[in-house]
C-alpha positions in Angstrom: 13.0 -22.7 -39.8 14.1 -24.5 -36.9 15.0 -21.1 -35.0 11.8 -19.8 -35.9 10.0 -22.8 -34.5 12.3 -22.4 -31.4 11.1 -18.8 -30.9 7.6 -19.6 -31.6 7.6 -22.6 -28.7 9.0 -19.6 -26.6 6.8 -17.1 -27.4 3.7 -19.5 -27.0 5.2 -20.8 -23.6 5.3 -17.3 -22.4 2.2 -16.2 -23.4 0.3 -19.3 -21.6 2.2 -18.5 -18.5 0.8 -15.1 -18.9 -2.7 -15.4 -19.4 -2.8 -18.5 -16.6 -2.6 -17.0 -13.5 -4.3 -18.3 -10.5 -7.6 -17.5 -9.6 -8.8 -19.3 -6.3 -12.3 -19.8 -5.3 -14.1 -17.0 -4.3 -12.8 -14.4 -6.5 -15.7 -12.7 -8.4 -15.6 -11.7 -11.6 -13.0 -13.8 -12.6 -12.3 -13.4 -16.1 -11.7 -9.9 -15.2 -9.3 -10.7 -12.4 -7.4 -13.1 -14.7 -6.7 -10.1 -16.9 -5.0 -7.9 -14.2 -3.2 -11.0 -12.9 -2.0 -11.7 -16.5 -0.7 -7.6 -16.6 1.0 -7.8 -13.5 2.7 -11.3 -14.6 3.7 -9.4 -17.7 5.2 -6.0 -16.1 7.3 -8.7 -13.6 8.7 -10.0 -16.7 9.5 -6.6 -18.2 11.3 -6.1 -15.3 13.3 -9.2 -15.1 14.4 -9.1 -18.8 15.4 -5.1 -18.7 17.6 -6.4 -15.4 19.0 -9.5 -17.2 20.6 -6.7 -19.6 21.7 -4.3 -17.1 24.2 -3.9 -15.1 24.4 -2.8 -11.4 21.8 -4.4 -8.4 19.2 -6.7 -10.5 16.5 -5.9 -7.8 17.1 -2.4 -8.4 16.7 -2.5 -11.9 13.7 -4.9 -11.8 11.8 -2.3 -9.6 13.1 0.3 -12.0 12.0 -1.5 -15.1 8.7 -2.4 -13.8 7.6 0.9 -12.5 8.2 2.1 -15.8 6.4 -0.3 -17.6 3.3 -0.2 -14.5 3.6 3.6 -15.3 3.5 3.4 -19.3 0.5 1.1 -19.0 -1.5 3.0 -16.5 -0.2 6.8 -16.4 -1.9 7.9 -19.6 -5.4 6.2 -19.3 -8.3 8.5 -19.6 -10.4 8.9 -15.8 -11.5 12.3 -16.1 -15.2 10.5 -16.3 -14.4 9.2 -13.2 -14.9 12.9 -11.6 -16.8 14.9 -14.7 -16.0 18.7 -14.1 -13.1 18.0 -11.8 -10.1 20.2 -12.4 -6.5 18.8 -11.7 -3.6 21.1 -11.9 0.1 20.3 -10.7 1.5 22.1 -7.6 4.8 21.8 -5.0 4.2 21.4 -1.7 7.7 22.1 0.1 9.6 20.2 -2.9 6.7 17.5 -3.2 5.2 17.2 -6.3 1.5 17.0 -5.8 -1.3 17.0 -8.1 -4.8 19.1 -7.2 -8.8 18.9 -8.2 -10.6 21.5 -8.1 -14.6 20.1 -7.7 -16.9 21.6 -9.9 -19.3 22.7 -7.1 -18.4 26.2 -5.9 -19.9 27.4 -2.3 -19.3 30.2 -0.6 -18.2 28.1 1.9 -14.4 26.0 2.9 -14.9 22.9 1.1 -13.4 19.6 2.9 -10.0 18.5 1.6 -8.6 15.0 0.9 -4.9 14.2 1.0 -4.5 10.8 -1.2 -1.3 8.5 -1.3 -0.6 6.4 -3.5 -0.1 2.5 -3.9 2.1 -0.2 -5.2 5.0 -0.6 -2.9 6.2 2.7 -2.7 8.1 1.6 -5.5 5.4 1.6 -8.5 3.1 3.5 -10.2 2.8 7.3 -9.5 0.0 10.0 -8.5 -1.1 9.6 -11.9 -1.9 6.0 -11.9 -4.5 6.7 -8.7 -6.0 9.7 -11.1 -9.4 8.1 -11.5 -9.7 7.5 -8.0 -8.4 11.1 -6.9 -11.2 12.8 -9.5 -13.9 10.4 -8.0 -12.9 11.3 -4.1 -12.9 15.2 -5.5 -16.3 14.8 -7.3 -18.2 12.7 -4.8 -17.2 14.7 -1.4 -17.2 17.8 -3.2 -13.8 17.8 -1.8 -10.0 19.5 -2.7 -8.1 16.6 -3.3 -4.6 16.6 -3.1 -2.9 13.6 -4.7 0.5 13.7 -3.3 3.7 12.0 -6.4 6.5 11.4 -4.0 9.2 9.4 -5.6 9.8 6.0 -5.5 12.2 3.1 -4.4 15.1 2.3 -4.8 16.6 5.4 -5.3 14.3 7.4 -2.6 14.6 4.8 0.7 13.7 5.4 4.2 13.0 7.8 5.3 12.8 9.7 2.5 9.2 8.9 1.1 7.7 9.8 4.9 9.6 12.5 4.2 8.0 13.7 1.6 5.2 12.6 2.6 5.1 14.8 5.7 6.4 17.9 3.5 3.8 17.6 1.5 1.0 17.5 4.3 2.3 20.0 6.3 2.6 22.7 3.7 -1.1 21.9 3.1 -2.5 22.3 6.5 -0.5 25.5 6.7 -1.9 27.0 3.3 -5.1 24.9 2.9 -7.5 28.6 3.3 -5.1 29.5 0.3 -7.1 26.9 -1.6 -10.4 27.4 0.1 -10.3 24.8 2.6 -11.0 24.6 6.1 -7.9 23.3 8.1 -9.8 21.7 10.3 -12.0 19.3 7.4 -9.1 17.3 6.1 -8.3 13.7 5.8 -5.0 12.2 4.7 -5.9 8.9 3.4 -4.5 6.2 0.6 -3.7 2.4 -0.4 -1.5 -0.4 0.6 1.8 1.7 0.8 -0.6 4.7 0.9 -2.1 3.6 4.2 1.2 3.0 5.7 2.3 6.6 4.5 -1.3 8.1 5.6 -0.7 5.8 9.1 2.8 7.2 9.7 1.9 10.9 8.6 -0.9 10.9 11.2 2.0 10.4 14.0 3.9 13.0 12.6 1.0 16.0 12.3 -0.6 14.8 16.0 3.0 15.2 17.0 3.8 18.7 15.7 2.0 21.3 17.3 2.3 24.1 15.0 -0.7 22.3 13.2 -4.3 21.4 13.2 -5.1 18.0 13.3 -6.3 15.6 10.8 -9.6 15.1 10.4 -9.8 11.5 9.7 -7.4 8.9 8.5 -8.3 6.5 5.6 -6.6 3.3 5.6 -7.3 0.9 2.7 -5.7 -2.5 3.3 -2.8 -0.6 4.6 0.9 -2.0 4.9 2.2 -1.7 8.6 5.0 -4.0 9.1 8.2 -5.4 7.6 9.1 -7.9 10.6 6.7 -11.1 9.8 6.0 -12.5 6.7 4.6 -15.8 7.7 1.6 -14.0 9.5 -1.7 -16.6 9.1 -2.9 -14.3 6.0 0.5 -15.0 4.1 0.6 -18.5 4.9 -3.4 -18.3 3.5 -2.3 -16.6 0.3 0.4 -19.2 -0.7 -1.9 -22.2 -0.2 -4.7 -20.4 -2.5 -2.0 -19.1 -5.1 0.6 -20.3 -6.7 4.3 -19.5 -5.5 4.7 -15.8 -7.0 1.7 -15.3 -8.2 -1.4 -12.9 -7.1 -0.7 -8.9 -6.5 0.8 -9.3 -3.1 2.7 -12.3 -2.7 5.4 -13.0 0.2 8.0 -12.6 -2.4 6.7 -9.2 -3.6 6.2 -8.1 -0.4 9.8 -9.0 0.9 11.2 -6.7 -2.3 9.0 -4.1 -1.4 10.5 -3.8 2.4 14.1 -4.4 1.3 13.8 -1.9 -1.4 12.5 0.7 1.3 15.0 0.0 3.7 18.3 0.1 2.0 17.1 0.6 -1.6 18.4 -3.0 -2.5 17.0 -6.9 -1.9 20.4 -8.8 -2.1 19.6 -12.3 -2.5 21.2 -12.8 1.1 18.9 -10.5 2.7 16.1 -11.4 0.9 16.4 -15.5 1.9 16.9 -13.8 5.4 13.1 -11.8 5.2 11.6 -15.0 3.3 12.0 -16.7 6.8 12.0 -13.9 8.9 15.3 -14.9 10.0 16.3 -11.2 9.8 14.9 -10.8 13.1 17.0 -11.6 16.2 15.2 -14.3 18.4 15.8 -11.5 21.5 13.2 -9.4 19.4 10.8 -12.1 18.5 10.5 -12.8 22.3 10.3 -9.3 23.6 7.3 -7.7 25.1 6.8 -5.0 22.5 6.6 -7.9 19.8 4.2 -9.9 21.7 2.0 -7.3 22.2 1.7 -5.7 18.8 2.3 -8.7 16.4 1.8 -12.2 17.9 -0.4 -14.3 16.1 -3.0 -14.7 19.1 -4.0 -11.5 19.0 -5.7 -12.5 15.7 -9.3 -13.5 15.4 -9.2 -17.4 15.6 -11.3 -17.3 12.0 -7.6 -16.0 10.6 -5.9 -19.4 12.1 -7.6 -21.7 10.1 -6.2 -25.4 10.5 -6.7 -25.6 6.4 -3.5 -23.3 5.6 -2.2 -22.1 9.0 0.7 -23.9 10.4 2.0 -21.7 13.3 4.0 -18.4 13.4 7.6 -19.1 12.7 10.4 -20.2 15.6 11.0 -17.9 17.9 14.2 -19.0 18.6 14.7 -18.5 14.2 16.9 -15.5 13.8 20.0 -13.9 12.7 20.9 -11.8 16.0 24.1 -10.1 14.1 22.1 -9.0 11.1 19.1 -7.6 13.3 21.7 -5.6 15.7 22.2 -3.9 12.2 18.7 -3.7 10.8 16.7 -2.8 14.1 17.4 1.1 14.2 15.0 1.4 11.0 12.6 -1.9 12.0 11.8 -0.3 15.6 11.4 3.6 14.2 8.1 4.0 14.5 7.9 6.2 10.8 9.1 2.8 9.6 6.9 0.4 12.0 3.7 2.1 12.9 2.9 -0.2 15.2 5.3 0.3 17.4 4.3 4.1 18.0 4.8 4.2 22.1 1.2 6.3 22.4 -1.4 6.3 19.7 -4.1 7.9 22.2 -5.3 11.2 20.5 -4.5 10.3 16.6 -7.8 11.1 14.3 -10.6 8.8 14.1 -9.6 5.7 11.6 -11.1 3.9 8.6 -9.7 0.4 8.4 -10.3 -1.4 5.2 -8.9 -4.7 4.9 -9.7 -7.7 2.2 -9.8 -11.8 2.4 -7.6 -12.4 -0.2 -4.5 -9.9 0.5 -1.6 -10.9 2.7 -1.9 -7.4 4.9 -4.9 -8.7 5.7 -3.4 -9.1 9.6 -1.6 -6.5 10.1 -4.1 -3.9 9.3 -6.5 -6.0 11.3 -3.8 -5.8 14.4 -3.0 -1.9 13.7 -6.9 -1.2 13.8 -6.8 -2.7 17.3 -4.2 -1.0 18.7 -5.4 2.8 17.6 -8.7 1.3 19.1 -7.0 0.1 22.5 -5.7 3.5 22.7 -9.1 5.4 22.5 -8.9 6.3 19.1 -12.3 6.2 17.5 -11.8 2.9 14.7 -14.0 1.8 12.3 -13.1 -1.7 10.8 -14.7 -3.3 7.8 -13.6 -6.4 6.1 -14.4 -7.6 2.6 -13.8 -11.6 2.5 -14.0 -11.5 -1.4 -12.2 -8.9 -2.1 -8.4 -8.9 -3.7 -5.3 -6.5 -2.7 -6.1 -3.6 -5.6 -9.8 -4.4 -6.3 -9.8 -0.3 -4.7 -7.4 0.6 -6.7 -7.7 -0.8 -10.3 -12.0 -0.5 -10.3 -11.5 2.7 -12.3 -9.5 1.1 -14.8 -11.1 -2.6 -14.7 -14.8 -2.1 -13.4 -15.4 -4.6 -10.6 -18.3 -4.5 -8.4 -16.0 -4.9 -5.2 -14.0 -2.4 -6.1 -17.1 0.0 -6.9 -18.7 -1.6 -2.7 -15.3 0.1 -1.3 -15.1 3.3 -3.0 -18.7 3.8 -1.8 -18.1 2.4 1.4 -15.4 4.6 2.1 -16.6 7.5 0.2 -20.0 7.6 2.7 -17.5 7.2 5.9 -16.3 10.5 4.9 -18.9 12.2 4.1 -20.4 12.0 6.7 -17.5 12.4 9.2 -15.6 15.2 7.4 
């Protein structure tokens, strides 16, 4: 009895950790929100325990075990009302796997096409878990849509996912009349990881001049940057949630870099990024910092005296480790931000979201393409939550439905 009682206690504890994540003000539809708080609590935890039992790196294995768990949850929901008539079929794109709807409006004429990538860190989730959002893209724009399944962290690190990535693209802009496309109609576009993959694959195609350029770029609360995790919208996020909590935290976010540059977090390189103390203070100083990521070149609206404390020492920094790290940090297929000339990159559509810790940096990347003549258009949604894009197929929120058709419209009309 008393064993029973002691697993009961445990079970209850767990389950009220669960289902009592924070929600701060301003979140709409709460109740929903709680619920895909409360799954992402739980998928963490599936993680943790599968690594506890493993062997080997236990950041590895928790990214392993949650993806698995992300991808059991979400992988096999039903979306095809999301896009009604829409036909998906699986393809290879130069090794990629990719996955391709067909809308159900013929024409006589090249239809637009959509290159999506996914979210979640590039180390969750797969093409499958976006399939409600591809089928709605397809249906709406009367598009192809091209949803590219590249694999994930840890065991594919930089550079292989831009790799991929890239493949993937170019194989389509070299075939796309095979599929009755016009070259010169597509948009690459995606979430979080997805916008930094759709950002970086932008470079690439501008750069390679065996192929037509991109039509557009779509950028939905992309991630840009591995160097500072203490930008004013982090430091916003852990005052309004709880240390750990929410979809994007500073610790998740940290994992998520580590895990894509060397396919591990060791704890010692992890406490490094949690300060950003694996940046040398020669970096932090330099003129290319200053001028793509310094804190003043935020709105002062982002450097609210409520939550914002100041950007982190300059002088904080572990010189020896950066002199190691810097060759990936400072590759712009890595750093998009640090691309030398961004003049002549397709027109942009920058979404970005109040409470999300990219919140800044896509905010600074949308300036920069815009400093460099590129034709930007920012819009900012104060209530809305890293993934309220992503999961409204799944979880019906009325943010989530404002960006799709915000986003949707931008296209159509441009593409």
């Amino acid at each position: 009895m008393g064993r029973f009682l002691l697993c009961l206690a445990i079970g209850c504890a767990l389950l009220a950790y669960i289902l009592n994540p924070s929600v701060p003000d301003g979140i709409e539809e709460r109740w929903k929100y709680r619920l895909v708080a409360a799954s992402f609590k739980l998928y963490h935890l599936v993680g943790v325990a599968y690594s506890v039992f493993t062997s080997g790196d236990q950041s590895a294995n928790v990214a392993i075990a949650t993806q698995a768990a992300v991808c059991l949850a979400l992988d096999h929901v039903s979306t095809e009302h999301e896009g009604p008539g829409v036909i998906r079929t699986r393809g290879n794109f130069n090794g990629t796997r990719v996955y391709i709807y067909q809308p159900p409006q013929s024409s006589d004429e090249h239809l637009p096409g959509f290159i999506y990538f996914h979210g979640g860190g590039l180390s969750m989730g797969t093409a499958l878990s976006f399939d409600g959002i591809a089928r709605k893209i397809s249906s709406r724009l009367n598009a192809l849509v091209v949803n590219v399944d590249y694999d994930n962290t840890p065991k594919n690190k930089f550079p292989g996912p831009i790799r991929q990535a890239f493949a993937a693209v170019k194989w389509f802009l070299l075939h796309a009349r095979e599929y009755g496309v016009d070259p010169r109609r597509i948009a690459v576009g995606g979430d979080s990881a997805g916008g930094y993959l759709s950002a970086t694959v932008s470079h690439l195609v501008h750069d390679d001049k065996t192929l037509p350029e991109l039509k557009l770029q779509i950028l939905i609360y992309p991630w840009t940057q591995c160097l500072d995790f203490h930008f004013p919208s982090y430091q916003k996020y852990t005052k309004e949630f709880e240390v750990g909590e929410g979809i994007v935290c500073r610790e998740g976010m940290v994992m998520f870099c580590a895990l894509h540059a060397w396919g591990s977090a060791r704890p010692e390189v992890f406490d490094r990024m949690m300060t950003n103390s694996h940046v040398g203070p020669s970096f932090k100083k330099s003129a290319l910092y200053q001028q793509t990521l310094a804190h003043g070149l935020l709105p002062d609206a982002y450097r609210n005296s409520s939550y914002y404390e100041g950007p982190s020492p300059s002088d904080q920094g572990d010189e020896e480790f950066w002199k190691t790290a810097k060759e990936i940090f400072l590759d712009p297929r890595f750093t998009p931000h640090f691309r030398k000339n961004m003049s002549g990159l397709p027109s942009a559509y920058v979404m970005t979201a109040g409470f999300d810790t990219l919140r800044d940096e896509g905010y600074l990347y949308a300036q920069q393409l815009k400093k460099a003549g590129v034709d930007v258009t920012l819009v900012h949604y104060e209530k809305a939550w890293h993934g309220a894009h992503w999961i409204s197929p799944t979880f019906r929120f009325s943010i989530g439905d404002r960006m799709h058709d915000d986003f949707i419209e931008f296209t159509k009309q441009r593409l």
